[in-house]
BAFITOR-546282 format. One record per residue (C-alpha): x, z, y; residue in three letters. Coordinates in pm, whole numbers, padded with zeros to 5 digits, always signed. Layout:
N
XZYALA/...
***
This chain:
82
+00000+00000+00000UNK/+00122-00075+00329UNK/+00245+00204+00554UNK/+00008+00076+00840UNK/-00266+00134+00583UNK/-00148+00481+00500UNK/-00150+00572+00864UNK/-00474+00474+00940UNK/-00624+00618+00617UNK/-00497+00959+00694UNK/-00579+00990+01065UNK/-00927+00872+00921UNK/-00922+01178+00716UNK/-00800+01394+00974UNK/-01110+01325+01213UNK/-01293+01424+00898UNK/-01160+01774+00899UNK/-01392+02058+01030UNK/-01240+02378+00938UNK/-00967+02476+01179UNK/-00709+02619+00956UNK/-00683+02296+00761UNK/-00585+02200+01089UNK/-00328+02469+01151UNK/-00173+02392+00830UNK/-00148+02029+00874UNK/+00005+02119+01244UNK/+00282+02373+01109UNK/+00379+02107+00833UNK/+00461+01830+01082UNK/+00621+02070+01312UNK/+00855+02200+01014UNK/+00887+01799+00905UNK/+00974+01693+01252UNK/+01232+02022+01317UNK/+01429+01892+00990UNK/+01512+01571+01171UNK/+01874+01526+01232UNK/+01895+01508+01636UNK/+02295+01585+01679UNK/+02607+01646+01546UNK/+02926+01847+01591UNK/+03200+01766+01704UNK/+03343+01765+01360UNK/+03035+01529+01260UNK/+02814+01748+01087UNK/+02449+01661+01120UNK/+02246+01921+01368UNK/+01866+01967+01280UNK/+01625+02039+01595UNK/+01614+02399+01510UNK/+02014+02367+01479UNK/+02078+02247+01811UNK/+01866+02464+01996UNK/+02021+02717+01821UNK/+02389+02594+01965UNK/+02257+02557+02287UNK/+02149+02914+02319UNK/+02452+03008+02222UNK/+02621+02820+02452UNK/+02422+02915+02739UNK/+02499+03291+02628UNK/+02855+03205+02624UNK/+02863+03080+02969UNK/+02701+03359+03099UNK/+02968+03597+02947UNK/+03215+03413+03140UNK/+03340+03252+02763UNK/+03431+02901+02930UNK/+03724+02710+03067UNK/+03695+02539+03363UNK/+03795+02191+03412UNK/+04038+02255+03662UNK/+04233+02554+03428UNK/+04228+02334+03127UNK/+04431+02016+03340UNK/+04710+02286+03402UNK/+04701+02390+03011UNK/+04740+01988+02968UNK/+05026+01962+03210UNK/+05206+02263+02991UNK/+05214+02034+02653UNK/
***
């Protein structure tokens, strides 16, 4: 069957739904589908999921705020010392 088909025959089935929690269920399955979806990578090349790389952004944020960073300017004189 063609995926075109498939599509249409299961949002055809989804207006058919009356009960919300069949709904709720069918939400929290394409949210956990969608959150698997490779969206990144490392800088080693690793695939990042959604969830990943929010997760590594957080902690990057929290790192900045700690003061954890080099600045452009500092790391040009670490260059210079090579």
């Amino acid at each position: 069957m063609d995926l075109q088909v498939r599509k249409y025959q299961l949002i055809q089935e989804v207006f058919k739904i009356e009960k919300p929690d069949i709904l709720d269920k069918l939400e929290k399955l394409l949210k956990a589908e969608s959150s698997n979806e490779i969206v990144a990578s490392t800088v080693e090349g690793q695939p990042l999921t959604k969830a990943e790389y929010k997760k590594e952004l957080q902690k990057a944020e929290q790192e900045v705020l700690k003061g954890e960073f080099t600045t452009q300017e500092n790391l040009e004189r670490e260059i210079e010392n090579w």
